[in-house]
ZAPAZA-65521 format. One line per field, with one value per atom (N, C-alpha, C): residue number from 1; residue in one letter; atom name; x, z, y. Coordinates in pm, whole numbers, padded with zeros to 5 digits, m for minus. Layout:
N
num = NUM  ... .
residuo = A  ... .
atomo = CA  ... .
px = X  ... .
pz = Z  ... .
py = Y  ... .
END
This chain:
171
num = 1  1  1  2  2  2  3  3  3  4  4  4  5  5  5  6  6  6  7  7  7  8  8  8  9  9  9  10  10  10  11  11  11  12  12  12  13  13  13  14  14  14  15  15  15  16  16  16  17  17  17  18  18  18  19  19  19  20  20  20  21  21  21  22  22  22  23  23  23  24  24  24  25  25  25  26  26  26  27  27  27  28  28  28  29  29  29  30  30  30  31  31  31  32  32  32  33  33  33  34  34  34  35  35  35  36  36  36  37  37  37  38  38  38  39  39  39  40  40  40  41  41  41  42  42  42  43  43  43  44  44  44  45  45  45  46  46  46  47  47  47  48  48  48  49  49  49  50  50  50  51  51  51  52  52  52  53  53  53  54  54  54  55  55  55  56  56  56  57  57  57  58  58  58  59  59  59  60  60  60  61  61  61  62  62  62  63  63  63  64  64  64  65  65  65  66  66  66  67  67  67  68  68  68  69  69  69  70  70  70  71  71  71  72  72  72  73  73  73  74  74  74  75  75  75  76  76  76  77  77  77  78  78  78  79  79  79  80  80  80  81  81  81  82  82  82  83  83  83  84  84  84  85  85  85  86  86  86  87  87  87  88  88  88  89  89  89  90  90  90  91  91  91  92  92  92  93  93  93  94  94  94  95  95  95  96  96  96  97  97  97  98  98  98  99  99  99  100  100  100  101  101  101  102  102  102  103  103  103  104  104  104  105  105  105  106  106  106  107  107  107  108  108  108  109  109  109  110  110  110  111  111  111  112  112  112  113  113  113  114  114  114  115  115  115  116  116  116  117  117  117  118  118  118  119  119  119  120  120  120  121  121  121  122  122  122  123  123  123  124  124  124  125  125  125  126  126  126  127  127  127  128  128  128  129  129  129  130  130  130  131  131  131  132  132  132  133  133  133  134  134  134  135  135  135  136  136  136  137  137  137  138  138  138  139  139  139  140  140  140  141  141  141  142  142  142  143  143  143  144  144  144  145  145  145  146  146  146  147  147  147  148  148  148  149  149  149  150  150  150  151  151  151  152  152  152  153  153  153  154  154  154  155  155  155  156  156  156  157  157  157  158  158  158  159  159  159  160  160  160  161  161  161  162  162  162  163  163  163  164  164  164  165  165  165  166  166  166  167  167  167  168  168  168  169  169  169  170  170  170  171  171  171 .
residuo = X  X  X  X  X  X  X  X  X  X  X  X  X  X  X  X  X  X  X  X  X  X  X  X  X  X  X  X  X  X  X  X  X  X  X  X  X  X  X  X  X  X  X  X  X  X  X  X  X  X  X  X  X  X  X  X  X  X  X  X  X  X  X  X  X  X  X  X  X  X  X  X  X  X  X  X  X  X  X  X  X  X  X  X  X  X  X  X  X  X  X  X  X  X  X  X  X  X  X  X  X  X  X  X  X  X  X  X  X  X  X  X  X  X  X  X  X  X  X  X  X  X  X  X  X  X  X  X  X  X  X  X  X  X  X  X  X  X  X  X  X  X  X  X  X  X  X  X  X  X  X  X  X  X  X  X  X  X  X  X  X  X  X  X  X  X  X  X  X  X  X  X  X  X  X  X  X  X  X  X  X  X  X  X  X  X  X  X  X  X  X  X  X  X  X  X  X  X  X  X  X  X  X  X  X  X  X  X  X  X  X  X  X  X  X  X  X  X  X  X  X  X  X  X  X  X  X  X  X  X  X  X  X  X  X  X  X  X  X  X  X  X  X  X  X  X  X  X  X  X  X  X  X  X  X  X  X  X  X  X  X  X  X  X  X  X  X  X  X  X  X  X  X  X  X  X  X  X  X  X  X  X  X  X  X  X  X  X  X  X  X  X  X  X  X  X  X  X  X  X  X  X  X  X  X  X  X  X  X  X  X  X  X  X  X  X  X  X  X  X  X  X  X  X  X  X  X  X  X  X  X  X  X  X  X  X  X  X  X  X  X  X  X  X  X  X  X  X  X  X  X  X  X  X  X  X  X  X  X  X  X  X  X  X  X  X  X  X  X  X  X  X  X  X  X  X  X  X  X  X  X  X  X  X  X  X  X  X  X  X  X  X  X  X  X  X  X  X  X  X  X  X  X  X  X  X  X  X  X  X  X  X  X  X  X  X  X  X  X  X  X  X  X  X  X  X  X  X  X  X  X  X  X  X  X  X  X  X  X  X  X  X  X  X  X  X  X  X  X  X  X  X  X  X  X  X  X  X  X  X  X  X  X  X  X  X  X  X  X  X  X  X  X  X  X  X  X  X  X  X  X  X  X  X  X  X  X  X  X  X  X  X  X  X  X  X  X  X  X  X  X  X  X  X  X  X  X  X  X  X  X  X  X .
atomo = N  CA  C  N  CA  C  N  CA  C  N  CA  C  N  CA  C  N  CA  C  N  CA  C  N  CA  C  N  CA  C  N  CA  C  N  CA  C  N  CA  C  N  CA  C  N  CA  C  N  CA  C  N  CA  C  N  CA  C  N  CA  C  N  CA  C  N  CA  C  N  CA  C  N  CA  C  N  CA  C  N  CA  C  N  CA  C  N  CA  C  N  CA  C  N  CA  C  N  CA  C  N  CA  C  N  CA  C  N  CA  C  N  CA  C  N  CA  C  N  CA  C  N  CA  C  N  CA  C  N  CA  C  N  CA  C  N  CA  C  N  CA  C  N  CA  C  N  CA  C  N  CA  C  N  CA  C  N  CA  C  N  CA  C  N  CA  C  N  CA  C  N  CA  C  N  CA  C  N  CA  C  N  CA  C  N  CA  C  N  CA  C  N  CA  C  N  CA  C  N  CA  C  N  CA  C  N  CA  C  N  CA  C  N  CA  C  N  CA  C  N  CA  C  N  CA  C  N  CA  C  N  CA  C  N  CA  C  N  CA  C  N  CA  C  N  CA  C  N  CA  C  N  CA  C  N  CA  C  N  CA  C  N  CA  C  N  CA  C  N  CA  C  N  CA  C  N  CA  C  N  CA  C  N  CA  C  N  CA  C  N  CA  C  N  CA  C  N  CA  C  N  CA  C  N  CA  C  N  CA  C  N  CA  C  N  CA  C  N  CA  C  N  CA  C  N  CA  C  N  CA  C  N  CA  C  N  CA  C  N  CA  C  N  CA  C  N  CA  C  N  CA  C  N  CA  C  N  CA  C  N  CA  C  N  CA  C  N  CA  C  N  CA  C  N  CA  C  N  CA  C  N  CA  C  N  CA  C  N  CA  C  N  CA  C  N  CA  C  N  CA  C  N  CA  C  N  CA  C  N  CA  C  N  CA  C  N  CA  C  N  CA  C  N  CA  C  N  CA  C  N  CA  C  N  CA  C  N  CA  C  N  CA  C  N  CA  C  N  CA  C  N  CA  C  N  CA  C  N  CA  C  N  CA  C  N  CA  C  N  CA  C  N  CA  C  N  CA  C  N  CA  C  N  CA  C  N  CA  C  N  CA  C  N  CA  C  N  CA  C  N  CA  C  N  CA  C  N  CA  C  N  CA  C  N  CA  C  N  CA  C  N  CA  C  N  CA  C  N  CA  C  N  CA  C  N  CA  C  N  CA  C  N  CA  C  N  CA  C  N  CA  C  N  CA  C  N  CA  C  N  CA  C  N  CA  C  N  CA  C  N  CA  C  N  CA  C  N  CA  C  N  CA  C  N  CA  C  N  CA  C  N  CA  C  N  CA  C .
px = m12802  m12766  m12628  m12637  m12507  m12414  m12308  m12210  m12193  m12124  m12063  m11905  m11796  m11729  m11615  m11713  m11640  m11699  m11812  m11801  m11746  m11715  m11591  m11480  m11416  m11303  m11312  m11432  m11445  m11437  m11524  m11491  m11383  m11274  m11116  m11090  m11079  m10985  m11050  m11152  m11225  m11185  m11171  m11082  m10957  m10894  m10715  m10700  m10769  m10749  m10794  m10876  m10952  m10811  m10742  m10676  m10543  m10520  m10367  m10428  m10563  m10557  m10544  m10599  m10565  m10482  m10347  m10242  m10184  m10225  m10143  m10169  m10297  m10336  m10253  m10281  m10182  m10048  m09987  m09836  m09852  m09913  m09904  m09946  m10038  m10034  m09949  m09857  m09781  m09642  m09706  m09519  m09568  m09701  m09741  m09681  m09733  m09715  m09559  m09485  m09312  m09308  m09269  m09250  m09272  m09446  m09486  m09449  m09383  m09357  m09189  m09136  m08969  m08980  m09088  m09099  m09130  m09206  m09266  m09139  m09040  m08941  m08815  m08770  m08692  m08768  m08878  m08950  m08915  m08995  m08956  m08832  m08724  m08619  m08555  m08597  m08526  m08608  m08733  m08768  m08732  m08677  m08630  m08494  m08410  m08291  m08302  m08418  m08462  m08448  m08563  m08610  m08477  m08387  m08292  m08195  m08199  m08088  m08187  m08363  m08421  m08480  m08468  m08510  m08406  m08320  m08188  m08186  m08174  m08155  m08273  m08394  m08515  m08474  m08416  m08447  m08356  m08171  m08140  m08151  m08227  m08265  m08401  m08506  m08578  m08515  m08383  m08329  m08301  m08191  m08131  m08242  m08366  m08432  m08548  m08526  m08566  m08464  m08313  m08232  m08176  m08188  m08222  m08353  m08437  m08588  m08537  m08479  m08462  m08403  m08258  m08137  m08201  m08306  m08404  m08449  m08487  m08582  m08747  m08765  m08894  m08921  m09089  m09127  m09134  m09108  m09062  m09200  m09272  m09395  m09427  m09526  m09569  m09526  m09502  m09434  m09470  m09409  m09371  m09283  m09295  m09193  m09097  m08965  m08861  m08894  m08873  m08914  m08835  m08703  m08663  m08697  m08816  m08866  m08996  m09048  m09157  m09296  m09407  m09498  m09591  m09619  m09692  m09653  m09785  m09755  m09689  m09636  m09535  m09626  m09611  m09702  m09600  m09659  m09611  m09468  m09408  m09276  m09378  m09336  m09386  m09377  m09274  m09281  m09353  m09322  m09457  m09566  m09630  m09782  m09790  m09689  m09676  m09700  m09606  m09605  m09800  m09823  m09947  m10064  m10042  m10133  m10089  m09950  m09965  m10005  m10066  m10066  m10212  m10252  m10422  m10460  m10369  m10420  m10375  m10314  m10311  m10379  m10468  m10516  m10666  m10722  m10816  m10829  m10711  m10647  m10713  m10657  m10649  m10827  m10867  m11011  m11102  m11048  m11138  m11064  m10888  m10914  m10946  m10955  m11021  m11163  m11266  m11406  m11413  m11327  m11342  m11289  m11204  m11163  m11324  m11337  m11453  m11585  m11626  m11739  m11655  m11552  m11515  m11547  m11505  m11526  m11662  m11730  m11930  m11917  m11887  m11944  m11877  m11728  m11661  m11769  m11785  m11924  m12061  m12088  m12264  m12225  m12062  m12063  m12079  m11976  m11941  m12056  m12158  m12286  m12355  m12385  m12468  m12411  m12295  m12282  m12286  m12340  m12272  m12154  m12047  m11917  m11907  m11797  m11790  m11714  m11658  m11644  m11514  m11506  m11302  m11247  m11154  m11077  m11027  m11037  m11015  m10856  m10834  m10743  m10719  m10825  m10780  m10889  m10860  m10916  m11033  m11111  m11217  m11234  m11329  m11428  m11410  m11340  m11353  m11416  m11537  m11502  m11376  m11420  m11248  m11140  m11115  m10946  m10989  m10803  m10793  m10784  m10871  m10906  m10766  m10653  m10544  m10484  m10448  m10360  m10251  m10251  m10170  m10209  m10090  m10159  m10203  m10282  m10405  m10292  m10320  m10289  m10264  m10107  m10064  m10189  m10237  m10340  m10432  m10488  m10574  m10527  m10340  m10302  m10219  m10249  m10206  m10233  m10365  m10426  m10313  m10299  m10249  m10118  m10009  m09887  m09915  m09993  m09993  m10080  m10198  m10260  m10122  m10035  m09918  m09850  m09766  m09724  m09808  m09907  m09941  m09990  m09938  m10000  m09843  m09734  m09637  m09577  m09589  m09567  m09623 .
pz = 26719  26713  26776  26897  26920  26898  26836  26821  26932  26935  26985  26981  27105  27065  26971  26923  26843  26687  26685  26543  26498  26603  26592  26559  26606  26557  26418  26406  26257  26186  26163  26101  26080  26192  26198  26111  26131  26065  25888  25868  25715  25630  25713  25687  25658  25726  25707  25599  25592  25461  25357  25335  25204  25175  25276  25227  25191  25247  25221  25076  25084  24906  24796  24839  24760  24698  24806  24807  24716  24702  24620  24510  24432  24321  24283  24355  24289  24314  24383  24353  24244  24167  24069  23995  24010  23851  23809  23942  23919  23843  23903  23812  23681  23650  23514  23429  23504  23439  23387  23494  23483  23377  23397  23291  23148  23115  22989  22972  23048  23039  23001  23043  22982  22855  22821  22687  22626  22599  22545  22540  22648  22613  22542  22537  22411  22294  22312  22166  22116  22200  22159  22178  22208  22178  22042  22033  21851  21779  21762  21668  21635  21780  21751  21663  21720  21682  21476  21426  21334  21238  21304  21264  21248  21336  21337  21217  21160  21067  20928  20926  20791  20749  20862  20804  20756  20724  20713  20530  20543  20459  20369  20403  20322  20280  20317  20261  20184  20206  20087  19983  19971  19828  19785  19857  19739  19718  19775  19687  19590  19592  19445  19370  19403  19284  19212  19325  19223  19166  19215  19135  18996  18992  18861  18762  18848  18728  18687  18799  18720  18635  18630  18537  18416  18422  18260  18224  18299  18242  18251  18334  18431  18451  18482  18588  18713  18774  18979  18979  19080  19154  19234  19198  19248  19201  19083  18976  18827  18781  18663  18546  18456  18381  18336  18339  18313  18149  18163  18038  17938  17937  17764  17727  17789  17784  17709  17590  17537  17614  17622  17698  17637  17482  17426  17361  17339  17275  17143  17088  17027  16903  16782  16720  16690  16689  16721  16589  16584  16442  16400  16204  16126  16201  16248  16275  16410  16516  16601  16546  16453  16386  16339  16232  16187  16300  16394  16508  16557  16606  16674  16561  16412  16339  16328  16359  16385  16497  16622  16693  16723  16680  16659  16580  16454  16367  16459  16535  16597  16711  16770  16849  16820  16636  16599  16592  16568  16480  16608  16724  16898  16898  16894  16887  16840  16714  16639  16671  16686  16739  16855  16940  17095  17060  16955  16951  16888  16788  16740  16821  16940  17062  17117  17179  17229  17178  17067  16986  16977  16944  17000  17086  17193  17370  17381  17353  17341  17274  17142  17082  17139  17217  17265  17423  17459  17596  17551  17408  17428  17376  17311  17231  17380  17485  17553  17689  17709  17735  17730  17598  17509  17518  17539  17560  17655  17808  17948  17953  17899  17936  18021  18068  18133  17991  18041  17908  17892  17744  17751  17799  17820  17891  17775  17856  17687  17640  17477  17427  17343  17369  17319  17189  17064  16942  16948  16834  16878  16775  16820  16823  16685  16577  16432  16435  16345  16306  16241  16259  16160  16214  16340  16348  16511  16533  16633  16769  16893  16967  17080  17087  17159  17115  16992  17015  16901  16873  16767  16631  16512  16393  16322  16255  16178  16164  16139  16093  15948  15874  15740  15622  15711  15555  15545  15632  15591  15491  15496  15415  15312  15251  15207  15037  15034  14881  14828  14937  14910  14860  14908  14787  14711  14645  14552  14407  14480  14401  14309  14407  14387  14293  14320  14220  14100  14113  13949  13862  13945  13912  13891  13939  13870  13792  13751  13650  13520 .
py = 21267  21129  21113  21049  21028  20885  20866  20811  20725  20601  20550  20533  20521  20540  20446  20320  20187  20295  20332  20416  20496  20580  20734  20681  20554  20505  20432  20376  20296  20379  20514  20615  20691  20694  20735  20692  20524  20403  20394  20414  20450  20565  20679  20833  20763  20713  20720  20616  20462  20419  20491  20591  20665  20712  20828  20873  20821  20701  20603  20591  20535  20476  20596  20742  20883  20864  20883  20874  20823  20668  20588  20603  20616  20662  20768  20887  21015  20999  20932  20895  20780  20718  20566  20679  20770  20850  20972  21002  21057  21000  20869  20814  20773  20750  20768  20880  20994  21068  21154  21058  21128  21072  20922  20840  20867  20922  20983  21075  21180  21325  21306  21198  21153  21116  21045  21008  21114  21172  21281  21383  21415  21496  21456  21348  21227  21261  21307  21265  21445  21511  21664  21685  21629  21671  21606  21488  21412  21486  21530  21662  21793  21841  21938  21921  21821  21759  21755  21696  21694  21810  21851  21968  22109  22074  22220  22167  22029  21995  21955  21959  21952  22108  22192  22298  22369  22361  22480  22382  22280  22167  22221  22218  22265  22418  22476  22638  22654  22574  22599  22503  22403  22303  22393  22467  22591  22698  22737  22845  22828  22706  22617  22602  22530  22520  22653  22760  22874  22970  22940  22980  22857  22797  22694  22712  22737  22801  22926  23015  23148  23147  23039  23093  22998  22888  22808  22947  23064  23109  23091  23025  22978  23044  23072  23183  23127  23275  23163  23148  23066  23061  23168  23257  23365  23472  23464  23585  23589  23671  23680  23611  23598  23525  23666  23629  23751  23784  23889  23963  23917  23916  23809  23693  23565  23497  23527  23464  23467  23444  23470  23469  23432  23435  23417  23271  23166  23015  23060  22930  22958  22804  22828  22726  22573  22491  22400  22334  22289  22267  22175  22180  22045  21952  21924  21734  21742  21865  21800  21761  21842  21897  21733  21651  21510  21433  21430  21381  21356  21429  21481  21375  21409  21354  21192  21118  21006  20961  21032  20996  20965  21026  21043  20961  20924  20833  20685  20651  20540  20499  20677  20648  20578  20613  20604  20464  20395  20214  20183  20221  20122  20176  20231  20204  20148  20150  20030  19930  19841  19710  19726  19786  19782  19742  19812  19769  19631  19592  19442  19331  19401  19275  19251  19377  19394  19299  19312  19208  19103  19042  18927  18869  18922  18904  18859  18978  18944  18781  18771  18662  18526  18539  18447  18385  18481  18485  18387  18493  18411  18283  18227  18084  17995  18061  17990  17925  18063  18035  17981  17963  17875  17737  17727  17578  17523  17603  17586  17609  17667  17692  17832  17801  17952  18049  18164  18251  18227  18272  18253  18359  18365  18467  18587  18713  18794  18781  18807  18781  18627  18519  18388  18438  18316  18373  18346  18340  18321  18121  18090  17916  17930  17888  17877  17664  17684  17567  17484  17383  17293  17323  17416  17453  17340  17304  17277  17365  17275  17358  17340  17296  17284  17374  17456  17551  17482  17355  17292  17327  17338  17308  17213  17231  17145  17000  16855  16791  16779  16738  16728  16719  16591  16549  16718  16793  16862  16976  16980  17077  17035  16884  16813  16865  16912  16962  17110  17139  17310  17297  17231  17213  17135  17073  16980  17083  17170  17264  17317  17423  17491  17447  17318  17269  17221  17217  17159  17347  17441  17564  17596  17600  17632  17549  17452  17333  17295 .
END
């Protein structure tokens, strides 16, 4: 197949832009890549910068603090406990032992009022259900008949009988 010679040149002129445009790419990604490679060495250098003033900093704050366990009497981590240190539990003093049994006994109290909030809550739900209401929120008392539902106390006349009982009972 032979060529003409307007194609041999189109083809020249097609070669030399390919490679002008090469060109520009790998020089635009070369300055990419300076650019990132400046950053990147700012960056490895404030770490190292870091690093040469937190590691010296780190080794002697765990000396101090396994020379502070040693001199409690601690066992270091990855050792032994020093031999004039007891190793064996040690039983607990009366008043912990008191301690311990009030504590249990209050933990028993918070359970049972935790279960009677609890059936509250339930019965505060199905009242409020049952009426179309939404539920009360936990903690408010619960729907007594006769009491006021604002949060006020009862009006005089209703406690009007109760000092008058009193007095005719200490009189």
């Amino acid at each position: 197949m032979r060529r003409t010679p307007q194609e041999i040149v189109e083809l020249v002129v097609f070669g030399l832009i390919a490679l002008l445009l090469g060109t520009g790419v790998l020089w635009l990604l070369g300055a990419v890549f300076g650019i990132l490679g400046t950053i990147l060495g700012w960056l490895a250098a404030l770490l190292w910068g870091l690093l040469s003033f937190l590691v010296p900093v780190a080794l002697v704050a765990g000396a101090v603090v396994l020379i502070v366990r040693w001199a409690q009497g601690k066992s270091l981590p990855g050792g032994t406990a020093r031999a004039d240190t007891p190793t064996v539990g040690v039983a607990p003093a009366p008043a912990a032992a008191a301690a311990s049994a009030e504590t249990e006994a209050s933990e028993s109290a918070d359970a049972v009022a935790t279960a009677e909030e609890a059936a509250l809550d339930r019965d505060r739900a199905a009242e409020a259900t049952a009426e179309g209401m939404p539920p009360a929120p936990p903690g408010t008392p619960p729907a007594v008949p006769g009491s006021p539902t604002d949060g006020i106390d009862p009006a005089p006349e209703a406690n009007a009988d109760t000092p008058e009982e009193e007095r005719r009972a200490d009189g």
